[in-house]
Backbone bond lengths (Angstrom), bond angles and torsions (degrees), N, CA, C in turn:
res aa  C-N    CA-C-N  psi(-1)  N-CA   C-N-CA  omega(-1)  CA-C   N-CA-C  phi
1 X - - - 1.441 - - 1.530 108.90 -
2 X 1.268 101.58 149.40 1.842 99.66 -172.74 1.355 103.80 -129.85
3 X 1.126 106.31 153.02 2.339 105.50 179.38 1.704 88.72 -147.54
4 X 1.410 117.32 156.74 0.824 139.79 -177.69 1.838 113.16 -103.60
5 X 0.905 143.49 141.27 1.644 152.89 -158.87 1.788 111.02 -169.61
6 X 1.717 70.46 118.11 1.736 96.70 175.67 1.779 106.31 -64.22
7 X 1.192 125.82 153.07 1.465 127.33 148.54 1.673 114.89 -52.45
8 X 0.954 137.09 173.91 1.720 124.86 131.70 2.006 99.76 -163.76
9 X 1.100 105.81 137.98 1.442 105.16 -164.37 1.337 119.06 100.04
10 X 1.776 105.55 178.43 1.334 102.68 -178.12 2.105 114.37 -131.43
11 X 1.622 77.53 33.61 1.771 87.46 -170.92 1.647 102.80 -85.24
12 X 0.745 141.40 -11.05 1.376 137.52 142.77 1.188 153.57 -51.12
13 X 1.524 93.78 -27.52 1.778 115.27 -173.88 1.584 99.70 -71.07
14 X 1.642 94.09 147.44 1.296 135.57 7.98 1.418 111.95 -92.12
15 X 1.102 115.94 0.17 1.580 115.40 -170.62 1.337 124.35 -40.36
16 X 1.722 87.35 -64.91 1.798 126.26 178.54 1.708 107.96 -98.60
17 X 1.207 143.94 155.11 1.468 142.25 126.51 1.110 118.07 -106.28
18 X 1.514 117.02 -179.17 1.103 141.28 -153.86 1.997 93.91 -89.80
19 X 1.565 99.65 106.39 1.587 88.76 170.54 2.030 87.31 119.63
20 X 1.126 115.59 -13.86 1.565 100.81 -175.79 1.586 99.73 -74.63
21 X 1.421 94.90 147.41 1.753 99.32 162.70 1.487 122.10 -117.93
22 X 1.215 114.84 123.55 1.263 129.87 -166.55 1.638 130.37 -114.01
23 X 1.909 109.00 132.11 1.347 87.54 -154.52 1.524 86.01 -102.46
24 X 1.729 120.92 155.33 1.490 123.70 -157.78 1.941 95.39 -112.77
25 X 0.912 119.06 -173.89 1.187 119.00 166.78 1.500 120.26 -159.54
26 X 1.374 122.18 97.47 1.404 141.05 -158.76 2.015 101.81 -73.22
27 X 1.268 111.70 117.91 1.704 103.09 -166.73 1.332 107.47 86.71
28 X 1.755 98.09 -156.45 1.109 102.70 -141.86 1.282 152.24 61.24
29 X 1.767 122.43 -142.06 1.523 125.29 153.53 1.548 111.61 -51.57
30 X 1.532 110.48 115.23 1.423 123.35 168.58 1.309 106.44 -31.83
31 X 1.887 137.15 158.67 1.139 149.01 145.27 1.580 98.71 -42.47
32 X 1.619 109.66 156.43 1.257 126.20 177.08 1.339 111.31 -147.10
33 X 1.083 122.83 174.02 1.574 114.43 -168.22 1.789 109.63 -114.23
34 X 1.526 107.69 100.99 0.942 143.90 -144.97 1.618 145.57 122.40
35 X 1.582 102.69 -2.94 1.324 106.49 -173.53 1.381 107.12 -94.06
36 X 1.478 113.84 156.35 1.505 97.46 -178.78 1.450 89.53 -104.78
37 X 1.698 105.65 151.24 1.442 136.84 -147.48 1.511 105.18 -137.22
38 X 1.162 131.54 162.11 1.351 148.75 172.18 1.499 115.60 -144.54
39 X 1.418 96.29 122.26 1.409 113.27 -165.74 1.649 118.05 -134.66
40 X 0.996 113.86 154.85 1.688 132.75 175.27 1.627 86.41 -54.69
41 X 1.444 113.72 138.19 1.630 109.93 157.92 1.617 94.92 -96.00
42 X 1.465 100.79 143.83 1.336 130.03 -161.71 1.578 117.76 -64.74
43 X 1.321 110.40 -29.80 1.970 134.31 143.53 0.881 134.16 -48.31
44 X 1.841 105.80 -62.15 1.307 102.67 -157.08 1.625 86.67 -132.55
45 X 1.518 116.51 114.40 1.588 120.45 -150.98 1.748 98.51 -86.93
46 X 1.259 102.22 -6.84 1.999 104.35 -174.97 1.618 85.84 -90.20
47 X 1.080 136.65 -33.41 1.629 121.54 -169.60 1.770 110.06 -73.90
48 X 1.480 101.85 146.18 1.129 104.06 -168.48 1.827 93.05 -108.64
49 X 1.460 129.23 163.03 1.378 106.90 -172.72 1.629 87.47 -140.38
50 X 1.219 132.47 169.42 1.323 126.21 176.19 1.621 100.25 -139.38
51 X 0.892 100.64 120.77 1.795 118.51 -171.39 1.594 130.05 -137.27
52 X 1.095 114.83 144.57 1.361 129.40 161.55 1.900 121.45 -52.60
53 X 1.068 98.38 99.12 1.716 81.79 163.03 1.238 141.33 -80.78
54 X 0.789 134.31 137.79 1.819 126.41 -143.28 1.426 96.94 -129.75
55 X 1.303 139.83 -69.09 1.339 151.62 153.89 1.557 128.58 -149.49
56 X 1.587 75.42 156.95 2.017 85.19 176.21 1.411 112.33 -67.32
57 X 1.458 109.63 139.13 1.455 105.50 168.13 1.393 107.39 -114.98
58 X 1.724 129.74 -144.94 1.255 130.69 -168.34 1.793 101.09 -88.74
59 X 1.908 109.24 -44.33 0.941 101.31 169.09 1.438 126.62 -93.93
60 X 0.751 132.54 18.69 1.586 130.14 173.86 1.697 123.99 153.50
61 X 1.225 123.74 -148.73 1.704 117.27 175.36 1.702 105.23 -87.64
62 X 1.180 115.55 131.85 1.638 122.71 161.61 1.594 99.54 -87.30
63 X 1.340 101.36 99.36 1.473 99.56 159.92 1.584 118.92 -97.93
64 X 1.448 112.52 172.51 1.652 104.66 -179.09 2.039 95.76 -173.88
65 X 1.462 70.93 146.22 2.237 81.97 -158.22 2.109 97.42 -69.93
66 X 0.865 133.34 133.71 1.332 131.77 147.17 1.151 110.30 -32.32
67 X 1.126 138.15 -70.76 1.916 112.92 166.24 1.147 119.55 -52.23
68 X 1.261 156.25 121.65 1.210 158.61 112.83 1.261 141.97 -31.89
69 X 1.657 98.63 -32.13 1.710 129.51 -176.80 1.698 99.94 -91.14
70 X 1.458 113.31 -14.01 1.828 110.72 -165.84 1.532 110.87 -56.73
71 X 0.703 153.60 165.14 1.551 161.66 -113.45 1.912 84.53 -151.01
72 X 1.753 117.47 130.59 1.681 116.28 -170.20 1.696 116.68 54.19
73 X 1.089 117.33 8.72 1.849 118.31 -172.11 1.766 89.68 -60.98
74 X 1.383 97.75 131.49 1.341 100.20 164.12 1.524 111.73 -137.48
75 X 1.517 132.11 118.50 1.059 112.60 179.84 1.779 103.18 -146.42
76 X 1.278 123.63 -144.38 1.570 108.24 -172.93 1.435 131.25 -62.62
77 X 1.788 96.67 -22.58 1.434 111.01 165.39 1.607 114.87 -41.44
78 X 1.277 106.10 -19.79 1.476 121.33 -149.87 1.760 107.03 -105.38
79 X 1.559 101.20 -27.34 1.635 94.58 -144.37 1.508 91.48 -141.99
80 X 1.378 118.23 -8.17 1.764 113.18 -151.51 1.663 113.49 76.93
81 X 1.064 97.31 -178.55 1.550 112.32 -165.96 1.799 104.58 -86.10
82 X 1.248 126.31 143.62 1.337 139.46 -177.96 1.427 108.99 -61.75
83 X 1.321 126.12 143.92 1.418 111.28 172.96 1.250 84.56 -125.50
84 X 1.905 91.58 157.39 1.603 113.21 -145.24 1.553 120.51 -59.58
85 X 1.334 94.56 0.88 2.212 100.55 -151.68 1.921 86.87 -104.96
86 X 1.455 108.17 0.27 1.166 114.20 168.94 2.049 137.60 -103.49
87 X 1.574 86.29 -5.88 1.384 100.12 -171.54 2.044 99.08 -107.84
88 X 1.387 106.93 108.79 1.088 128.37 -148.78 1.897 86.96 -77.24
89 X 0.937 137.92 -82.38 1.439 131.34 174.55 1.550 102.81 -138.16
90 X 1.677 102.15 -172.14 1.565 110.40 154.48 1.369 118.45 -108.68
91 X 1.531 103.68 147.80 1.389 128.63 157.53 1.670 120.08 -30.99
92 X 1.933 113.17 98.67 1.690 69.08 177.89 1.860 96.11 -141.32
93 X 1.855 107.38 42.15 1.189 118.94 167.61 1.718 103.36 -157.07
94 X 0.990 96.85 165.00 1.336 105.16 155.07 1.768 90.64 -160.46
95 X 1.965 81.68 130.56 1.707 96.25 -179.83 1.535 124.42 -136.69
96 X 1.875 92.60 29.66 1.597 104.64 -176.71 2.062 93.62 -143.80
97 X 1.311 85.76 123.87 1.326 164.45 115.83 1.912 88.66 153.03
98 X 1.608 85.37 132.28 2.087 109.75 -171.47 1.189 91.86 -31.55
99 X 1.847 133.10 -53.72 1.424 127.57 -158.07 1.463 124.63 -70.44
100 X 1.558 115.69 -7.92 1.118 125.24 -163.04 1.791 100.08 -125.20
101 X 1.264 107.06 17.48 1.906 98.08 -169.27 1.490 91.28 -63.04
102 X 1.608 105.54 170.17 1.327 103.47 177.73 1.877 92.84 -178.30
103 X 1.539 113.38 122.51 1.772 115.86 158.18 0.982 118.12 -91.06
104 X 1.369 141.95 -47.66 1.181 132.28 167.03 1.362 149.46 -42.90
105 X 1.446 102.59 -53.96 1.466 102.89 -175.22 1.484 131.04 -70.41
106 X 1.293 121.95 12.73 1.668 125.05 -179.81 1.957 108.96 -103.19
107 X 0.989 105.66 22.38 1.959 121.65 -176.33 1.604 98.57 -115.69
108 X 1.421 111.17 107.89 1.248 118.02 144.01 1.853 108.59 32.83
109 X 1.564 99.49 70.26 1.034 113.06 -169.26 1.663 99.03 -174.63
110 X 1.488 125.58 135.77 1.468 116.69 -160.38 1.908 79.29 -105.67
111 X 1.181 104.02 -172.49 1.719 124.00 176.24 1.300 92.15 -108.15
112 X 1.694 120.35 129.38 1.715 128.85 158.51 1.012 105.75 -95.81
């Protein structure tokens, strides 16, 4: 199953910006630690969050945004680690804005 996800913010950069559209992919290849993921925030169950996976813990994925410094970044630092019935799929396009499409780079691979 596939869903489509706006950016919003700047806890991603440079990876992601504010305004990319991204297509997700629910199943399939299991999460891995490094893929960027989209998940239920653990609060507020209507927010969608777009994150780094970093590692598995006992209870679920520790994700955490490539910005750290972003202005509202909220990620496991914040909340604990995601449990799994909350991490909606992985990232495995981004195909908005034409100049920036890209398949590869959201797999087990950090942003330099």
């Amino acid at each position: 199953m596939w869903r489509a996800v706006a950016v919003t913010g700047e806890s991603m950069s440079p990876t992601l910006r504010e305004g990319d559209l991204l297509l997700v992919r629910r199943g399939g290849r299991p999460v891995a630690a490094g893929d960027v993921v989209v998940a239920r925030h653990p609060t507020e169950a209507e927010r969608l969050i777009v994150k780094r996976a970093v590692h598995r813990a006992d209870d679920g994925w520790w994700l955490e945004s490539d910005n750290q410094r972003a202005a509202g970044r909220q990620d496991s630092w914040d909340f604990g680690a995601v449990p799994d019935g909350l991490v909606v799929g992985r990232v495995v396009a981004r195909y908005w804005p034409p100049s920036r499409m890209s398949v590869s780079a959201f797999s087990r691979m950090r942003a330099r």
